[in-house]
KEKE-3310 file (N, C-alpha, C; in steps of 0.2 Angstrom, whole numbers, plus 5000, padded with zeros to 4 digits):
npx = (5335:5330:5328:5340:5346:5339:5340:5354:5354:5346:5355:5365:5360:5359:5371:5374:5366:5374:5382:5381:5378:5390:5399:5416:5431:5440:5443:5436:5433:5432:5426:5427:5415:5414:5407:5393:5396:5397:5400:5404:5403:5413:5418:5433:5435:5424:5423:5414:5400:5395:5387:5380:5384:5379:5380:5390:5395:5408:5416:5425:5438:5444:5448:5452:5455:5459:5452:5461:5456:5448:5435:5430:5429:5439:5434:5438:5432:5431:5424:5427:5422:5424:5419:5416:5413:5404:5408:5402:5391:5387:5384:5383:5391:5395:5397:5405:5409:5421:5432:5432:5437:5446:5460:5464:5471:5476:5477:5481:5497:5492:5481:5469:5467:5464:5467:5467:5467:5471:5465:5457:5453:5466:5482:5480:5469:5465:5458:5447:5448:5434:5421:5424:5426:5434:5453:5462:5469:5479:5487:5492:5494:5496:5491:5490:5496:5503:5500:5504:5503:5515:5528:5525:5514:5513:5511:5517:5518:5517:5520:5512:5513:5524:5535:5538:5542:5532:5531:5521:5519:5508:5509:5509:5496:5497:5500:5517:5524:5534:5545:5552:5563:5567:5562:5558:5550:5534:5529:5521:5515:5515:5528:5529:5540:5537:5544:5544:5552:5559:5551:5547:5544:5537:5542:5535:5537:5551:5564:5569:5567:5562:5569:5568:5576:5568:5570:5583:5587:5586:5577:5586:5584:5586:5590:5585:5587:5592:5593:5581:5566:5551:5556:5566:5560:5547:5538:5520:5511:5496:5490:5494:5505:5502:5512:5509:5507:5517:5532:5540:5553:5562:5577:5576:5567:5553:5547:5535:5535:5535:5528:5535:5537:5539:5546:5555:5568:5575:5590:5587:5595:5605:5598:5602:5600:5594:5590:5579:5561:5554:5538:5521:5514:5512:5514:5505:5500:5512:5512:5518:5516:5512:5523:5533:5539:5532:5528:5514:5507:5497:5490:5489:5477:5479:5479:5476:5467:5477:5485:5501:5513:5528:5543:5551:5564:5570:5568:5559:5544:5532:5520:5505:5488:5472:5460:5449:5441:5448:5455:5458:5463:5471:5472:5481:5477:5478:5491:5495:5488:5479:5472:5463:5455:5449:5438:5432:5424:5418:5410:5415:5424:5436:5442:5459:5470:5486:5497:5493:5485:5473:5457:5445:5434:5420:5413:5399:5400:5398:5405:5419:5433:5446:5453:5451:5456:5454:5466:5475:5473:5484:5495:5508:5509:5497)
npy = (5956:5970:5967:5961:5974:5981:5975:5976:5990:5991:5985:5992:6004:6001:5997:6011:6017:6008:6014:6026:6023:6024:6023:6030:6032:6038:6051:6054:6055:6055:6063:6062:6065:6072:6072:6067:6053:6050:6050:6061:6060:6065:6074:6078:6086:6090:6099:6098:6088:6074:6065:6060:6047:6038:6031:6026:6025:6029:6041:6050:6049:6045:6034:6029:6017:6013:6001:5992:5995:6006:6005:6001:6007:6006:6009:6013:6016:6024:6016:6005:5999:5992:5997:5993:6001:6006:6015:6016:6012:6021:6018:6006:5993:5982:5980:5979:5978:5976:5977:5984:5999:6007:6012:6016:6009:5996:5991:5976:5975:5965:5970:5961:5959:5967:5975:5981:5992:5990:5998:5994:5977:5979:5974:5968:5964:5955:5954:5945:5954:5955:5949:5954:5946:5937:5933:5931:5934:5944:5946:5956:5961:5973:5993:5997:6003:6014:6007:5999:5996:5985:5979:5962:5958:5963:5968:5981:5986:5996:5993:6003:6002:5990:5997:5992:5986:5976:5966:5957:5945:5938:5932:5918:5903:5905:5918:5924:5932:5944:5951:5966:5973:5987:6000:6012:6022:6024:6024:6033:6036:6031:6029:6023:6024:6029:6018:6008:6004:6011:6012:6020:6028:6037:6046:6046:6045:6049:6059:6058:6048:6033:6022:6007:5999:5992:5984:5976:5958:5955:5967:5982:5993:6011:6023:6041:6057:6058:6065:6075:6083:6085:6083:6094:6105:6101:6103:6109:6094:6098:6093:6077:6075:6070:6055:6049:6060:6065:6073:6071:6078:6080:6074:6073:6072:6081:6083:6085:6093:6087:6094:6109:6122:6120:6112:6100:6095:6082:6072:6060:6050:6047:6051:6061:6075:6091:6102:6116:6123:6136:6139:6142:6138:6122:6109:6099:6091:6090:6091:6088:6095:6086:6088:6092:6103:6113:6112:6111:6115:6112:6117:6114:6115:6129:6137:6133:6137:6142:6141:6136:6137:6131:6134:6121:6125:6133:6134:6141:6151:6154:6159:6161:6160:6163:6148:6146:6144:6129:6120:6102:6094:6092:6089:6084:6086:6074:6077:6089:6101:6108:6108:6103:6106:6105:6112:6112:6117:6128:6121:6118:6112:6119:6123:6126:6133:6128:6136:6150:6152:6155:6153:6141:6135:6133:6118:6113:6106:6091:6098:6092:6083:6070:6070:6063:6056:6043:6043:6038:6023:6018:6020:6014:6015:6022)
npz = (4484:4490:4501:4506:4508:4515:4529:4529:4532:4544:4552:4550:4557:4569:4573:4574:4582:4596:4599:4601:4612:4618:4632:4635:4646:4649:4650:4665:4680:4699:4712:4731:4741:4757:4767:4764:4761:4748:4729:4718:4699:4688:4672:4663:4652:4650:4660:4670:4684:4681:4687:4703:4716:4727:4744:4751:4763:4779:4773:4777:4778:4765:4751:4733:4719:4703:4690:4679:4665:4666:4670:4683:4700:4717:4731:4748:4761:4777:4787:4784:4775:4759:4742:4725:4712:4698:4685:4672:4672:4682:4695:4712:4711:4718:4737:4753:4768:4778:4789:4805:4803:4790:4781:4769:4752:4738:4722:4713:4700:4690:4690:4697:4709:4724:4740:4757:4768:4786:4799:4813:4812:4813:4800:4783:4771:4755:4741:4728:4712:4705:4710:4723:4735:4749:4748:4753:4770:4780:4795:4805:4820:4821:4819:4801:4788:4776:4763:4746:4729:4721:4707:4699:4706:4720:4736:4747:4764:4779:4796:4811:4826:4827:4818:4805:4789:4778:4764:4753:4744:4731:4721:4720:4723:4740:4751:4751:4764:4767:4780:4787:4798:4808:4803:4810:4822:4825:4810:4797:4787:4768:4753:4734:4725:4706:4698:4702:4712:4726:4741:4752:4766:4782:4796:4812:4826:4826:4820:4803:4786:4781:4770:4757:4746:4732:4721:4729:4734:4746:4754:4763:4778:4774:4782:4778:4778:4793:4804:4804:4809:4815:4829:4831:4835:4840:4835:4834:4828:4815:4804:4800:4785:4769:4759:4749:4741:4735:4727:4710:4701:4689:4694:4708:4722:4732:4745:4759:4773:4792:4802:4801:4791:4778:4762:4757:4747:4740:4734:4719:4718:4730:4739:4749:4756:4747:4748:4755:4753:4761:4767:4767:4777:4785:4775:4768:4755:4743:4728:4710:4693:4680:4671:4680:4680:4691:4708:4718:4730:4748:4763:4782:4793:4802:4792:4778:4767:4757:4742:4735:4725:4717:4709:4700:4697:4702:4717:4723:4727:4715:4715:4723:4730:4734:4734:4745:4759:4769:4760:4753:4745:4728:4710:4694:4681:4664:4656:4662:4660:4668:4685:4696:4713:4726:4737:4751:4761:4755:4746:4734:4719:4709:4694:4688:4676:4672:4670:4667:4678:4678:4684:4678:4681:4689:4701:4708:4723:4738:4753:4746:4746:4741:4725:4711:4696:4680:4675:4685:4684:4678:4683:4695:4710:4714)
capx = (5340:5327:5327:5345:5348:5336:5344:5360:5352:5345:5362:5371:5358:5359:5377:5374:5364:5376:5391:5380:5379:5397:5403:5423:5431:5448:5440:5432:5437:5427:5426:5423:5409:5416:5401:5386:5395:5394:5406:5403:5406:5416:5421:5436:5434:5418:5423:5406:5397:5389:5381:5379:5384:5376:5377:5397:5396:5409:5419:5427:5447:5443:5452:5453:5459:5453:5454:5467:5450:5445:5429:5428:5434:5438:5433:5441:5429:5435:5421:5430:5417:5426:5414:5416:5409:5403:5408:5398:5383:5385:5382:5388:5394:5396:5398:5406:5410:5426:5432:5430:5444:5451:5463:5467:5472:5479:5476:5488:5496:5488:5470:5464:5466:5463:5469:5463:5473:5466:5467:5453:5459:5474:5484:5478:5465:5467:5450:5445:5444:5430:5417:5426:5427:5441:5456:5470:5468:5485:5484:5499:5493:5496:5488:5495:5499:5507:5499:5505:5505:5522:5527:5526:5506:5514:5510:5520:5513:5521:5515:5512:5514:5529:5542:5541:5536:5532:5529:5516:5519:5503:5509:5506:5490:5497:5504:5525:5527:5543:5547:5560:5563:5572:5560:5558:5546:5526:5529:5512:5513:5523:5525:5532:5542:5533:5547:5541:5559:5563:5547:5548:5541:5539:5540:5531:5541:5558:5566:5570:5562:5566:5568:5568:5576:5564:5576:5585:5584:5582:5578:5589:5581:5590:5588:5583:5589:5590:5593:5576:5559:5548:5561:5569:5556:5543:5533:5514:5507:5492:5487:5499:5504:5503:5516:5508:5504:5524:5533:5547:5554:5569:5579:5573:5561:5550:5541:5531:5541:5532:5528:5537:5534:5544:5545:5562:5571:5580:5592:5584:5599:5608:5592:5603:5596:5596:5585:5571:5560:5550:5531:5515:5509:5512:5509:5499:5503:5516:5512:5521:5513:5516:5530:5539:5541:5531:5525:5507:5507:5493:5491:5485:5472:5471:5483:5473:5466:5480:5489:5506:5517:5534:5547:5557:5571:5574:5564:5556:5538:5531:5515:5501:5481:5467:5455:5443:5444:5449:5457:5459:5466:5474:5471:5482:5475:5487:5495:5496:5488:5473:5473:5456:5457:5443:5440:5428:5421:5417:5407:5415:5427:5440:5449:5462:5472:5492:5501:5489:5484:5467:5452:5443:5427:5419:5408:5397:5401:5394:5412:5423:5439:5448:5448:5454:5455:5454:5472:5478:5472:5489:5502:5511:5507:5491)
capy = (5961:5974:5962:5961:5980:5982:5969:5980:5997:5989:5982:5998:6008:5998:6000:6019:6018:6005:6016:6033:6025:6018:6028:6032:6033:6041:6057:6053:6055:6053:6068:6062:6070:6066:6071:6063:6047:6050:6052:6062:6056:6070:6075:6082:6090:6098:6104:6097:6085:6069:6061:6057:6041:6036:6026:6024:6024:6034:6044:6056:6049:6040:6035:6025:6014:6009:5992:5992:5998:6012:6004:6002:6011:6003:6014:6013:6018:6025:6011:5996:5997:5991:5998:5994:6008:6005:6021:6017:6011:6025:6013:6004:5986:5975:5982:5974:5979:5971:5979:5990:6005:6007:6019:6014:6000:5998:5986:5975:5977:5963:5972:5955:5958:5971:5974:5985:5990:5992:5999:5989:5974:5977:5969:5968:5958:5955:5953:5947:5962:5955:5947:5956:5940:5939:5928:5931:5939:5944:5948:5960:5962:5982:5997:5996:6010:6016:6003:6002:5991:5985:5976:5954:5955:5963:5974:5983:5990:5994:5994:6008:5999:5988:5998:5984:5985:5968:5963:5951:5941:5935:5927:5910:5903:5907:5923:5924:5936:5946:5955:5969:5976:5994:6006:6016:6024:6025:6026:6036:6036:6029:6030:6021:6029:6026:6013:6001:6001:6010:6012:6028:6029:6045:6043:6052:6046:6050:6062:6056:6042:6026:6020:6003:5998:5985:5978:5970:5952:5958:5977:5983:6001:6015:6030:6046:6064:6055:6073:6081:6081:6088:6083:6100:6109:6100:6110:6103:6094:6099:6086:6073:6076:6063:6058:6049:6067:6067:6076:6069:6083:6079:6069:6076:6069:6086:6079:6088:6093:6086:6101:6113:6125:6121:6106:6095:6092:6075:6069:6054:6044:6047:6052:6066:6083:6095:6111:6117:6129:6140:6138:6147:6133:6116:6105:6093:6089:6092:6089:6088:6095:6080:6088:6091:6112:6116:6109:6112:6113:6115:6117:6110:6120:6135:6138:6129:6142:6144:6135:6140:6134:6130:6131:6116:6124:6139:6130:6148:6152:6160:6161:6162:6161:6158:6147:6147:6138:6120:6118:6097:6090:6093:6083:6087:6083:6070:6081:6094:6109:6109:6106:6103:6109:6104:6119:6108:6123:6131:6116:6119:6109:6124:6121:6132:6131:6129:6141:6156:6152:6158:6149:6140:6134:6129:6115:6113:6097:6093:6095:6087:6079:6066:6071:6054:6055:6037:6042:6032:6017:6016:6022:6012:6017:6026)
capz = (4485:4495:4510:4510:4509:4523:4533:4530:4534:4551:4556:4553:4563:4576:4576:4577:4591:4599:4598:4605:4620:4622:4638:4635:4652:4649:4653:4667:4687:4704:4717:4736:4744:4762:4771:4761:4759:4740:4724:4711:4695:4684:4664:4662:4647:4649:4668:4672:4685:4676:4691:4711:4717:4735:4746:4753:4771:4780:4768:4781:4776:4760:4744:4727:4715:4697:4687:4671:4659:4670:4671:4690:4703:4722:4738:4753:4766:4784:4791:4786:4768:4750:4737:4718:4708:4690:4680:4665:4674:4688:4703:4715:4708:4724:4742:4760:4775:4778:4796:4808:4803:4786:4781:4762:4747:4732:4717:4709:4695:4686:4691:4698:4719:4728:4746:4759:4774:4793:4810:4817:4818:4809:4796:4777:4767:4748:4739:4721:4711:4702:4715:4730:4738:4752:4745:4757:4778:4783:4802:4810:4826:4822:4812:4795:4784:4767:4757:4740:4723:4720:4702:4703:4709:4728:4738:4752:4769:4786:4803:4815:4831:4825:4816:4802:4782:4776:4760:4751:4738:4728:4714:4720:4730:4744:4750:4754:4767:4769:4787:4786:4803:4809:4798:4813:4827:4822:4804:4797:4778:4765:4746:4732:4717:4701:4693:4709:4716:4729:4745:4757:4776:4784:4803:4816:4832:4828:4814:4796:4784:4779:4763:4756:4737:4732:4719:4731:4734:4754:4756:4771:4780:4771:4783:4775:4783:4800:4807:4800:4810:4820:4836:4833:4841:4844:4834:4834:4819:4814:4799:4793:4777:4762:4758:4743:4737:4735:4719:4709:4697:4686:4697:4714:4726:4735:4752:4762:4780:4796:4808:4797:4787:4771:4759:4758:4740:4742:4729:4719:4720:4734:4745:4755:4756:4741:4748:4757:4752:4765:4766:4770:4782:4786:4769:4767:4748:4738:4722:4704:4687:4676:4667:4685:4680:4695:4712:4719:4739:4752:4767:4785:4797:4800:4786:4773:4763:4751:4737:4735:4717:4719:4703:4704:4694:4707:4721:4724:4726:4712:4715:4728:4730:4741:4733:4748:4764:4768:4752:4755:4738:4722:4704:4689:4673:4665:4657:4669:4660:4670:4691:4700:4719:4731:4744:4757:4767:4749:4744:4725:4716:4706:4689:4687:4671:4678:4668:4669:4683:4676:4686:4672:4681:4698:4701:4717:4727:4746:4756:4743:4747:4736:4718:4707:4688:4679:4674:4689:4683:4674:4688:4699:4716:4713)
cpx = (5338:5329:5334:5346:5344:5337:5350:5360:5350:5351:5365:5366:5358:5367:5378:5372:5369:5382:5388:5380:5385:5397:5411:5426:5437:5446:5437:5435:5431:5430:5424:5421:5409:5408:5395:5388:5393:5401:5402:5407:5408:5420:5426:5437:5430:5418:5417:5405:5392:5384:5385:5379:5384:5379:5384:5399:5401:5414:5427:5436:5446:5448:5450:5455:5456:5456:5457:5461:5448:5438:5426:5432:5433:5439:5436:5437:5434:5432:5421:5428:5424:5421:5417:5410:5410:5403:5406:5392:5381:5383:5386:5387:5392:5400:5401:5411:5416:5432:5432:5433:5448:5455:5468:5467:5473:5476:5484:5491:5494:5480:5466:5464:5468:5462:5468:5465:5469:5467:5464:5451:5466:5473:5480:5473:5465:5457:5450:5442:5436:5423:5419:5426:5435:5446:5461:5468:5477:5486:5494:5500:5496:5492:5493:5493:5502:5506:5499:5504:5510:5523:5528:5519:5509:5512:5513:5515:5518:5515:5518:5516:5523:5535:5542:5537:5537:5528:5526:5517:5513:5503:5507:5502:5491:5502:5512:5525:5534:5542:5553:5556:5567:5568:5558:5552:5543:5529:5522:5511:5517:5522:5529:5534:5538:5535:5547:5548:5560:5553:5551:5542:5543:5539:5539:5533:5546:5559:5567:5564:5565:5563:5569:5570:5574:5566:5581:5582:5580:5584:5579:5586:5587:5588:5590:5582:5588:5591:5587:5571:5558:5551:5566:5567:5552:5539:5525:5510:5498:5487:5493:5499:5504:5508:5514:5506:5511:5525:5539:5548:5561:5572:5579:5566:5557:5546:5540:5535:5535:5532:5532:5535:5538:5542:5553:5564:5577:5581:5589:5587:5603:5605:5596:5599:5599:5596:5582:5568:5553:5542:5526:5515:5514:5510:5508:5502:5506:5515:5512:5518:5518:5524:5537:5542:5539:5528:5520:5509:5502:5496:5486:5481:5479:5475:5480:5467:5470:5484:5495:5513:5524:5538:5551:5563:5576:5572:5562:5548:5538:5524:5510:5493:5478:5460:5447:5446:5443:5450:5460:5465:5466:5472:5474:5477:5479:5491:5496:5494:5481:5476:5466:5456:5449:5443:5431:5422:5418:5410:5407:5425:5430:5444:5450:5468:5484:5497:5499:5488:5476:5461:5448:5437:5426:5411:5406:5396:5398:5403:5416:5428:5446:5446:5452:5452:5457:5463:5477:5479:5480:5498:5503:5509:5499:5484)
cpy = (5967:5971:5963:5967:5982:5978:5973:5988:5995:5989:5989:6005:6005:5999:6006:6019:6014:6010:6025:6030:6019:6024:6026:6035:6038:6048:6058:6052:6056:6061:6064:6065:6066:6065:6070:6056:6045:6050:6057:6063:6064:6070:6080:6088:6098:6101:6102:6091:6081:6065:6061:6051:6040:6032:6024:6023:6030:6036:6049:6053:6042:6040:6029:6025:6013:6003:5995:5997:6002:6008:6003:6004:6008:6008:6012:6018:6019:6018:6005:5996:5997:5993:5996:5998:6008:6013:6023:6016:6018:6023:6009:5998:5982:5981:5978:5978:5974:5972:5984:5997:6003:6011:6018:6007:6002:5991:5983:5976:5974:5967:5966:5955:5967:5972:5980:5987:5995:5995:5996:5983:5974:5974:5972:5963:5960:5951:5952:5953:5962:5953:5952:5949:5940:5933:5928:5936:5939:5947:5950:5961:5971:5984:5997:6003:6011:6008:6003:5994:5990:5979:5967:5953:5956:5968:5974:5989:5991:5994:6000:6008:5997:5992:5995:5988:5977:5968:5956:5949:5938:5932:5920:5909:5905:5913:5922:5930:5938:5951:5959:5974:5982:5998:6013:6016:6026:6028:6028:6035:6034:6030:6025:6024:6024:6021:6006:5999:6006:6014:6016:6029:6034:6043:6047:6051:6046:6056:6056:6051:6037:6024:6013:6003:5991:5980:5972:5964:5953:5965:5977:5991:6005:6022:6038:6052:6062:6062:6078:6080:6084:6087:6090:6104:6108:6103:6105:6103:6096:6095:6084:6074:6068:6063:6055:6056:6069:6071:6072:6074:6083:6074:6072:6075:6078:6081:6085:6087:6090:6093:6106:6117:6127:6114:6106:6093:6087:6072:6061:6049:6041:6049:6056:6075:6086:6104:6109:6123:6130:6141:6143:6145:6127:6112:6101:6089:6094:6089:6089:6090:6088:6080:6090:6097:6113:6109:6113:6111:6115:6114:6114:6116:6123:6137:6136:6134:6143:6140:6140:6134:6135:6128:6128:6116:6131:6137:6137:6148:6154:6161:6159:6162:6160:6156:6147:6142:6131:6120:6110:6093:6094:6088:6088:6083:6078:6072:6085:6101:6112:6107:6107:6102:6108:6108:6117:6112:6128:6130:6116:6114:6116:6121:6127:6129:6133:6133:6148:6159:6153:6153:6147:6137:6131:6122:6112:6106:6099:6092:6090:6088:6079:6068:6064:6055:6047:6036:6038:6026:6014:6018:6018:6015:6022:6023)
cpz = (4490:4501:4512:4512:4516:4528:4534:4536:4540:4555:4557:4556:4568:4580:4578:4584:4596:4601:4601:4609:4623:4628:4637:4643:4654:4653:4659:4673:4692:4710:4724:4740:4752:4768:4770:4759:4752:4734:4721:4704:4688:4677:4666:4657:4646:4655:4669:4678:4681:4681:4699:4712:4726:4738:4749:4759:4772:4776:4770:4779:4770:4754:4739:4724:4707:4695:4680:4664:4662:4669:4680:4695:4711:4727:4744:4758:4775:4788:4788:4780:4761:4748:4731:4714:4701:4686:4675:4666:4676:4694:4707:4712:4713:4731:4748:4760:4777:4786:4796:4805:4797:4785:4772:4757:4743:4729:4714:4702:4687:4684:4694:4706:4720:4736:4749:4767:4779:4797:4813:4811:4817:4804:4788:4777:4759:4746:4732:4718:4707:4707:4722:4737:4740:4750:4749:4763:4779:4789:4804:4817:4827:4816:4808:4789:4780:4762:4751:4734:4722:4713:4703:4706:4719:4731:4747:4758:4774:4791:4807:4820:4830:4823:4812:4795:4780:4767:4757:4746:4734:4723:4714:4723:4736:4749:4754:4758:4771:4774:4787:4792:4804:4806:4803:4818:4823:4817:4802:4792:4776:4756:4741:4725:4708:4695:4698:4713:4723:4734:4752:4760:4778:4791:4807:4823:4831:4820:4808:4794:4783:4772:4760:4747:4734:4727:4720:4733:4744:4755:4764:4772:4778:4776:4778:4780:4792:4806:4807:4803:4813:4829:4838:4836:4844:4842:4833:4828:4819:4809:4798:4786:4775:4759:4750:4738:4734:4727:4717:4702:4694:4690:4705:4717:4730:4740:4754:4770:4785:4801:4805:4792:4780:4769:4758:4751:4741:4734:4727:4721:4724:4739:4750:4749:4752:4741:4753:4755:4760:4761:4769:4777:4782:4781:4770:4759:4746:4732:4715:4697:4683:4673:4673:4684:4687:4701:4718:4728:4741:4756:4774:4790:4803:4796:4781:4767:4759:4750:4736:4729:4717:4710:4704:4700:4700:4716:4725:4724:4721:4709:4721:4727:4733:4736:4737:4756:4766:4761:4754:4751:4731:4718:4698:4684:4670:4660:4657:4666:4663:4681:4694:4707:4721:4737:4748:4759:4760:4745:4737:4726:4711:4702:4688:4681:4676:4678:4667:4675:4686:4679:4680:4673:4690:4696:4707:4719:4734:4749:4753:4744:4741:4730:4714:4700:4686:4676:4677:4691:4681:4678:4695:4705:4719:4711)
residu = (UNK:UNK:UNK:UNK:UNK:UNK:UNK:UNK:UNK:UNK:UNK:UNK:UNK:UNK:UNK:UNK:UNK:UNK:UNK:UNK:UNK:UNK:UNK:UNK:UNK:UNK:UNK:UNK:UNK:UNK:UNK:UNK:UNK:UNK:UNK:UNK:UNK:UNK:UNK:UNK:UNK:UNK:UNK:UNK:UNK:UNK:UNK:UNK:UNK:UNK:UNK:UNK:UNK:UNK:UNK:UNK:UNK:UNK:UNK:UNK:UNK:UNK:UNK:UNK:UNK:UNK:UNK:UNK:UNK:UNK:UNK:UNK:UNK:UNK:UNK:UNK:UNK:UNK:UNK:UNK:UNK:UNK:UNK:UNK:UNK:UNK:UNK:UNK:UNK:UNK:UNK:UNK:UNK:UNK:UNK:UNK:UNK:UNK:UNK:UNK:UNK:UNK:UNK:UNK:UNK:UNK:UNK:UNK:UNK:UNK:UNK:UNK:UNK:UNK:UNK:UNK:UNK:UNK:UNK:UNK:UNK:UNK:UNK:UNK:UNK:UNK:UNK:UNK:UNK:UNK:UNK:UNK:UNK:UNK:UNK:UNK:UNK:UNK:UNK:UNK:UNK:UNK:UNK:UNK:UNK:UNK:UNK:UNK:UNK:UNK:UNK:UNK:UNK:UNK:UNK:UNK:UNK:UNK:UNK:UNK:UNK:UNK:UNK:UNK:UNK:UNK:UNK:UNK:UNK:UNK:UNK:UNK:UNK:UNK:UNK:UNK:UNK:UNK:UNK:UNK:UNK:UNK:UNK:UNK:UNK:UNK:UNK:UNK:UNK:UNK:UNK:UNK:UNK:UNK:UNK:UNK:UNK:UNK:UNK:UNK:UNK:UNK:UNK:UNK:UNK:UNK:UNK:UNK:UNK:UNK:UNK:UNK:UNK:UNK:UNK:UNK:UNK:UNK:UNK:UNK:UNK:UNK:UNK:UNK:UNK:UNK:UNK:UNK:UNK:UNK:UNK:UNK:UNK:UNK:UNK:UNK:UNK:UNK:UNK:UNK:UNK:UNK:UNK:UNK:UNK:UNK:UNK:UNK:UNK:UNK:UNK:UNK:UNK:UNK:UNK:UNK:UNK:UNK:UNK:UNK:UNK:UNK:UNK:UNK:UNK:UNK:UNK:UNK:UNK:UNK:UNK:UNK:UNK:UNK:UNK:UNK:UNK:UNK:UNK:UNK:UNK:UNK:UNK:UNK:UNK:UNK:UNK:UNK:UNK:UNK:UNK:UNK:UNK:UNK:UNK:UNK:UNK:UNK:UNK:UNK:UNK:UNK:UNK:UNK:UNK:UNK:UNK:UNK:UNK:UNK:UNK:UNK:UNK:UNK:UNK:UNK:UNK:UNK:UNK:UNK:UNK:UNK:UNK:UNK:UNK:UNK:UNK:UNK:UNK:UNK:UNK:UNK:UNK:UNK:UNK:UNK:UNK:UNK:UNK:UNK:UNK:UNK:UNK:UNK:UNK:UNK:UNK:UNK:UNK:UNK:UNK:UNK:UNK:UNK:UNK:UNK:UNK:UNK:UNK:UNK:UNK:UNK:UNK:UNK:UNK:UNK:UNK:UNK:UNK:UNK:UNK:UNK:UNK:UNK:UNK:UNK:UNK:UNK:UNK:UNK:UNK:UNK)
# end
C-alpha cells in the first residue's frame, strides 16, 4: 500500500512540474525589430518583453501569420526569407529563402499551407505549413500584392503590373486559378472583410478602389468612389498606406485616403461615400478598437509623430498625442482596452489604455515596427 501511495505521490508531482512549465500562448504577441532582424516575443498582461528572437534576415517591411493553436508564427521577410517561429520554444522552427523580394502572406484557413507573395520574381508560392516545404509555384509574370486568406483553403492576391486579382483554389492537389480582369491601374494593397466576402484593392494609378463580392460564383470589379484620389491634385504620397490596417465600425468601412489628408467612411453595403474626416497628416493606419467606438490613425513622414482617435459616431477627432517620432504601427488588445504603438525612432514600444488614454507602460525594443498579437490567429484576413 506504501509503494502504491508513492507511486501516486510521484505521478502527481510530476504532473505539477509538468503543468509549471506548460507556456499558454493567448497572451502572447511578437514585436518586429526591423533593424536587427529580430522579434520580440511579448506578454500582454504583464506589459513585459519575454525574449529576443534572432536571426530573420531582412525585416525592414515584414509581417506575420500564426497557425490555428498560436503555437507558431510565419515571417514574411523583405529578402524573400519564410521563418516559422516557435512561440513556446522561443526559436526559429524551419527557415528558407524562397525569393528574391517578398512583401507578405497569409495562411489558410485550415492552418495547413502558407503562401508567401513576391516582387522578385513575382507570382505566389504556397508552402506546407508544417515542414515549409513548397507545394504549389504560381508565376504571374507581375509584383503581386494584397495577399489574403479567403474561406474554402484560398487565397486572393492581385498584380501590380497587370490590373488583375486572381484567385487560388487549393482544396484539391492541384491549384484552380480564377483571373478577374478591369481591377484597375497599379493596384498597391488590398483587404479582405472579415466575413471572407467582399476583397477591396486600393489603386495608385487612377482614383477610387475596386471591390470584388467573393460570394459570387464569378466576382465582377465593383468600383469604389471612382471619383476620389490622389488625381485631384496630385498631391505627393509619402508612404502608402495599409489598407489592411483598415476599420469597419458599425456598418461602415474607414480607409485611409491616398495623398490626403483625411480618412473616407464608405457605406458597408452599398460602398458609396458616407464622410471624411480631416486629418493631422497623411494615414497610414486606420484602425478600429474592437468594439468599432473609436478609430486609431497614424501618420506618414514627416507627420508621423502623432496618433489621432476618431469617434466613429460623430466622425470628429477627439483626441490628440505625440508618442514620439516615427510612430510605425498600432496593436489593440482583443478586446480593445489596451493599444500598444511602436514609435521606431524612440526605440520603445507604448501601451496606452484606450479610454483614458492614460500610457500604461513602455517597453524598449531596437526600431520596432509590426506589432502582432496571437489573437490573429483566429481572424480571417489577418
Amino acid at each position: 500500500m506504501k509503494w502504491l501511495c508513492g507511486v501516486a505521490l510521484a505521478a502527481m508531482l510530476t504532473g505539477v512540474a509538468q503543468a509549471q512549465n506548460v507556456v499558454a500562448t493567448g497572451d502572447l504577441g511578437l514585436v518586429v525589430e526591423r533593424a536587427s532582424g529580430a522579434l520580440l516575443l511579448v506578454d500582454q498582461s504583464e506589459r513585459a518583453a519575454l525574449a529576443r528572437i534572432g536571426g530573420l534576415g531582412d525585416l525592414s517591411h515584414a509581417s506575420l501569420v500564426y497557425s490555428p493553436d498560436e503555437r507558431f508564427a510565419y515571417v514574411f521577410g523583405r529578402d524573400g526569407g519564410l521563418t516559422k517561429v516557435d512561440l513556446v520554444e522561443k526559436t526559429i522552427a524551419k527557415r528558407v529563402v524562397q525569393s528574391g523580394n517578398a512583401i507578405g502572406g497569409a495562411i489558410s484557413d485550415d492552418g495547413r499551407l502558407v503562401a508567401v507573395s513576391n516582387y522578385e520574381p513575382g507570382g505566389v508560392r504556397v508552402f506546407d505549413a508544417d515542414t515549409l516545404e513548397m507545394v504549389a509555384d504560381i508565376p504571374t509574370g507581375s509584383k503581386t500584392i494584397g495577399l489574403v486568406d479567403a474561406p474554402g483553403r484560398r487565397f486572393v492576391f492581385t498584380l501590380w503590373d497587370a490590373g488583375e486579382t486572381w484567385i487560388a483554389d487549393l482544396s484539391k492537389d492541384e491549384p484552380k486559378i480564377t483571373k478577374i480582369a478591369g481591377i484597375g491601374r497599379n493596384p498597391y494593397d488590398a483587404l479582405i472583410t472579415g466575413d471572407g466576402r467582399l476583397y477591396i484593392a486600393g489603386l495608385f494609378g487612377e482614383d477610387g478602389l475596386t471591390a470584388l463580392d467573393l460570394w459570387e460564383e464569378t466576382p465582377k470589379p465593383i468600383k469604389v468612389l471612382p471619383e476620389y484620389g490622389r488625381g485631384e491634385a496630385e498631391m505627393p504620397v509619402y508612404k502608402m498606406p495599409h489598407l489592411e490596417g483598415w476599420a469597419k465600425a458599425g456598418n461602415e468601412f474607414v480607409l485611409p485616403a491616398v495623398g490626403h489628408h483625411e480618412v473616407l467612411w464608405i457605406d458597408g453595403e452599398t460602398l458609396e461615400e458616407t464622410g471624411r474626416t480631416q486629418t493631422h497628416g497623411q494615414p497610414v493606419f486606420a484602425m478600429a478598437r474592437p468594439d468599432g467606438r473609436q478609430v486609431w490613425v497614424n501618420f506618414a513622414h514627416p507627420l508621423n509623430d502623432i496618433i489621432q482617435v476618431i469617434d466613429t459616431v460623430t466622425k470628429t477627432v477627439v483626441h490628440e498625442f505625440k508618442p514620439g517620432p516615427a510612430v510605425l504601427h498600432m496593436e489593440f488588445t482583443p478586446r480593445g482596452n489596451e493599444v500598444w504603438v511602436s514609435v521606431r525612432d524612440a526605440g520603445k514600444v507604448m501601451v496606452y489604455d484606450t479610454r483614458t488614454f492614460e500610457k500604461k507602460a513602455e517597453i524598449d525594443a531596437d526600431s520596432p515596427s509590426g506589432i502582432f498579437f496571437t489573437a490573429r490567429a483566429h481572424r480571417t484576413g489577418l
